[in-house]
C-alpha positions as CSV (number, residue, x, y, z in Angstrom):
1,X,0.0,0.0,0.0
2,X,1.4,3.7,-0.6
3,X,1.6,5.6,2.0
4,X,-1.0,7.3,3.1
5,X,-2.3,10.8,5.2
6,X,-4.9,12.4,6.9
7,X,-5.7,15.7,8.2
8,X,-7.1,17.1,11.3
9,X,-8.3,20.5,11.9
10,X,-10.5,22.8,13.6
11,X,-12.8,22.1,10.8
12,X,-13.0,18.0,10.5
13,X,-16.5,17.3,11.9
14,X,-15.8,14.9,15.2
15,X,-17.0,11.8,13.9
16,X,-14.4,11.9,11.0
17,X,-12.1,13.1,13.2
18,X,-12.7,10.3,16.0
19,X,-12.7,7.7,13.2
20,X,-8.8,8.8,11.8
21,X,-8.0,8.7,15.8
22,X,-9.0,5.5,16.1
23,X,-7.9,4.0,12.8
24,X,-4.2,5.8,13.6
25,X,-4.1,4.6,16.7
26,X,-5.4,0.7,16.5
27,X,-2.9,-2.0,16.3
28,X,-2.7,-2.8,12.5
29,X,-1.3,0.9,12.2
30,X,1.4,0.5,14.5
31,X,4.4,1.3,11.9
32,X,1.9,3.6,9.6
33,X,0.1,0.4,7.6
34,X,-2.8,2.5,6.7
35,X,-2.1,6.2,7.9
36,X,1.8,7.6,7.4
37,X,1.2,10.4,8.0
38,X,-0.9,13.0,10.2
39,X,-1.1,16.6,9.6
40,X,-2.6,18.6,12.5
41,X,-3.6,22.0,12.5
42,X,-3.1,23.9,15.7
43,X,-6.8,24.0,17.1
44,X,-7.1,20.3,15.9
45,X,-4.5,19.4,18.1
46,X,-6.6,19.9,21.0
47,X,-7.0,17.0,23.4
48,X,-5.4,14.6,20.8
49,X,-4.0,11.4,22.4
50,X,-2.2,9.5,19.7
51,X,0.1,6.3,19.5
52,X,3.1,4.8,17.9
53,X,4.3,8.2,17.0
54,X,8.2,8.3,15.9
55,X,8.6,11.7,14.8
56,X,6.3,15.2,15.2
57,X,7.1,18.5,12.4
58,X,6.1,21.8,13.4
59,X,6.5,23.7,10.1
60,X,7.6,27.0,11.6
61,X,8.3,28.6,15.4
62,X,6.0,29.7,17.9
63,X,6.5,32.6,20.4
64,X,5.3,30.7,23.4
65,X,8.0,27.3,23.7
66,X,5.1,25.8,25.7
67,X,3.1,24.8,22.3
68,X,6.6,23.4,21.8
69,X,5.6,20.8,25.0
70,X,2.1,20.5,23.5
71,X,2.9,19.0,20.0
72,X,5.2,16.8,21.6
73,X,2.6,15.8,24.5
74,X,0.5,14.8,21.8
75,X,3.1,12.1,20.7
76,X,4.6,11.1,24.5
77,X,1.0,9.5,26.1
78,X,1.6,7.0,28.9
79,X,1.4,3.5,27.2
80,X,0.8,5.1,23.7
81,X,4.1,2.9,22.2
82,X,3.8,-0.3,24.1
83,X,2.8,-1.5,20.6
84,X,6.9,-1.2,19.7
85,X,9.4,-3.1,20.2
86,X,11.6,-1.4,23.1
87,X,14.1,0.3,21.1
88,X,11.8,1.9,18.8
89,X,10.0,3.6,21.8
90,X,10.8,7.2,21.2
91,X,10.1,10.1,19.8
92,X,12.2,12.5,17.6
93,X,11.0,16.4,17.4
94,X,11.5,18.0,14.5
95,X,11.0,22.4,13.9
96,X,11.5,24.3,10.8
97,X,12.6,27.8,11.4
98,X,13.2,30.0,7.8
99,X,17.0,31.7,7.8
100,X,17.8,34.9,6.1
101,X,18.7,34.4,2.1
102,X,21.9,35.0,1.4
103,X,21.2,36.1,-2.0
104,X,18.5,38.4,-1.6
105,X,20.5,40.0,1.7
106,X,23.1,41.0,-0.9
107,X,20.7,42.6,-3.1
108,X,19.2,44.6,-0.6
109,X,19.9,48.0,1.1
110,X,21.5,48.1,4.2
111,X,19.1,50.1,6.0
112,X,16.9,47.1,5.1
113,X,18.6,44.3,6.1
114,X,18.4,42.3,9.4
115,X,20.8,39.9,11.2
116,X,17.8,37.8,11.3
117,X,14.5,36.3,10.0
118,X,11.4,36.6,11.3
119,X,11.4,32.9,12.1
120,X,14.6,33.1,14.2
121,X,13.1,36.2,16.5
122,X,10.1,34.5,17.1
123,X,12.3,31.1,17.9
124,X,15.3,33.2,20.4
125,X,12.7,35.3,22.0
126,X,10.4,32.0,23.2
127,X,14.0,30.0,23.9
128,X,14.8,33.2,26.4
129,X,11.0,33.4,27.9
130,X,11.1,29.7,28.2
131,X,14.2,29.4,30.0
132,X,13.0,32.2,32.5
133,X,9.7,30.5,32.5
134,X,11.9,27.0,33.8
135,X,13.8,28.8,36.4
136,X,10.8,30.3,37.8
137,X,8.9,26.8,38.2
138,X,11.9,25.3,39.2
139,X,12.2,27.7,42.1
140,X,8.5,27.3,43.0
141,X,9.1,23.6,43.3
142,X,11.7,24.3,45.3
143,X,9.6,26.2,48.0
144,X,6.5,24.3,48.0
145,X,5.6,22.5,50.4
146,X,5.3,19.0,48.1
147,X,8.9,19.2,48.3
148,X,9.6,18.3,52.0
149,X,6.5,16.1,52.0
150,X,7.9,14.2,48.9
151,X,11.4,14.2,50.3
152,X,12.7,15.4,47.0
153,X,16.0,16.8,46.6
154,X,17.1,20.8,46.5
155,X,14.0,22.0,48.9
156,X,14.5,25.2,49.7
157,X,12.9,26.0,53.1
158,X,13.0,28.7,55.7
159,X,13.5,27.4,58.5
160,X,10.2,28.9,61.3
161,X,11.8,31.1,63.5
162,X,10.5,34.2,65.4
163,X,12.4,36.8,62.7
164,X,10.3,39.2,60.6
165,X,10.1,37.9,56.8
166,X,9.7,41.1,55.7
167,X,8.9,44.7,56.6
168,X,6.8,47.9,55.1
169,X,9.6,49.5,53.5
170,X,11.2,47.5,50.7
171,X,14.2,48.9,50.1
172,X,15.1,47.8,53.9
173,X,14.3,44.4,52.2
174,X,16.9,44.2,50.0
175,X,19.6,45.6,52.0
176,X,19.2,43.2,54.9
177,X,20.3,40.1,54.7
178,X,18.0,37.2,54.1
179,X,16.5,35.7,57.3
180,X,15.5,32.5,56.6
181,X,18.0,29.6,57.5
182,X,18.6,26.6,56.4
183,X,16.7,23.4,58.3
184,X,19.6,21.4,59.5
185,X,19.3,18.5,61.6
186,X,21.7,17.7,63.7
187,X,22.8,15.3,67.0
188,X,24.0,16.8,70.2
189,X,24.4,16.1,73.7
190,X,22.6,18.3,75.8
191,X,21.5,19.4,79.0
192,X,18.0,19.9,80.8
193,X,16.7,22.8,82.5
194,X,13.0,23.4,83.6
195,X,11.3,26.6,83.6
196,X,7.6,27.0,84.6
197,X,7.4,23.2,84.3
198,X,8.8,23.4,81.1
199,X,11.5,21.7,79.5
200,X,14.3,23.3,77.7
201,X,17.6,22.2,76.8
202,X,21.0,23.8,76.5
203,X,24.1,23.5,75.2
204,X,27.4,25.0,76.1
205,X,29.9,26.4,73.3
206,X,33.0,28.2,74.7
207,X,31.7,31.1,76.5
208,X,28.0,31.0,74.6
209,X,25.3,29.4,76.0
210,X,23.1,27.9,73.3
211,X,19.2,27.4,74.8
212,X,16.9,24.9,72.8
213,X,13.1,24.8,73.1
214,X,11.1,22.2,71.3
215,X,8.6,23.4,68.1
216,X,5.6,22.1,67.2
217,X,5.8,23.9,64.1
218,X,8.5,21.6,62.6
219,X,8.8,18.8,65.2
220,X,12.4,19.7,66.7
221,X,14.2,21.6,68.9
222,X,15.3,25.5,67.7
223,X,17.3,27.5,69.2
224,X,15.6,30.1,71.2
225,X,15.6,33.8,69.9
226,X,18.2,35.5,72.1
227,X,16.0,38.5,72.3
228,X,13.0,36.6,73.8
229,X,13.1,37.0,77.7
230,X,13.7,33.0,78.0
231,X,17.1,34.0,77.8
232,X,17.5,35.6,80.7
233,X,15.6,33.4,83.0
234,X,17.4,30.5,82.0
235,X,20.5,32.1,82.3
236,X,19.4,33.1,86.2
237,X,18.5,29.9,86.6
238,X,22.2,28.6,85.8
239,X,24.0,30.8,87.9
């Protein structure tokens, strides 16, 4: 049989469309028996979940890289190659972006010419807004709280303490340093006291005295602020 195509766009009535899904994706189309190839049109691409897919073509750039992750989602289902053997369970992306003609750059004036094409803005400006777009979800997942509850790597956490986060006046922001710490959980041999019939613990370094109280807020023991007024009580009681 030649090969073969079929296309799917905003416009292909749904039972049509449903009926190329289904033939593209059944079993006996695995390496492109009946359908080769599939041309989608950008609104026809929504909610697609196809199979057995080796390659995808955008035919030019798109300002937003996420429609990038789209046309590829389309191809990368869960399952949607376990028709294949192992090794042929991937995908290869392709995207066409139109360069500046050398010929015609020659032949125009300079005032008119440009370093580069209309395709390759559109492509450099999504790469940059995508990368800023990556570090910014990357830094959300570091903060949030599925991070420590996951136990995955990199969490950034500040550590509850009794500081102020941050204050009225911005600019006081940015030229104090940062006050949250690090959680880090560490062993120690320390001492009781009992204050009010409650239990603290300290810990003697050099000539500081370190005084520990247990938080709820985290499960652990903290060291206590040295401005609260624990400080000096315990220290009365020590003397």
């Amino acid at each position: 049989m030649k090969n073969t195509y079929a296309i799917i766009s905003g416009e292909t009535p749904s039972d049509i469309r449903d009926k190329i899904i289904q033939i593209f994706n059944s079993k006996e189309n695995c390496r492109g028996e009946i359908i080769k190839v599939l041309l989608v049109s950008k609104t026809g691409a929504e909610g697609l979940d196809l199979k057995n897919i080796r390659e995808t073509h955008q035919v030019e750039p798109y300002w937003d890289k996420s429609r990038d992750d789209q046309v590829i989602a389309r191809a990368v289902r869960q399952e949607s190659h376990d028709d294949l053997p192992k090794e042929d369970r991937d995908v290869q992306p392709y995207l066409y972006i139109s360069t500046k003609n050398d010929e015609i750059w020659d032949l125009m004036q300079e005032k008119d010419r440009e370093d580069e094409s209309i395709d390759e803005k559109f492509n450099n400006r999504a790469l940059e807004k995508y990368k800023l777009n990556l570090e910014f979800r990357k830094l959300l997942s570091e903060v949030s709280i599925e991070c420590q509850i996951f136990g995955y790597e990199h969490c950034r956490v500040c550590a509850p303490t009794n500081q102020i986060l941050y204050r009225d006046d911005p600019m006081i922001d940015i030229k104090l340093p940062d006050p949250c710490e690090t959680i880090l959980e560490t062993e120690a041999i320390a001492k009781e006291i009992e204050y009010k019939g409650i239990k603290y613990y300290y810990i003697i370094n050099g000539k500081n005295t370190i005084f520990y109280e247990y938080r709820d807020d985290f499960g652990g023991y903290a060291p206590i602020d040295p401005a609260s007024y624990l400080i000096d009580e315990l220290h009365k009681l020590l003397e």
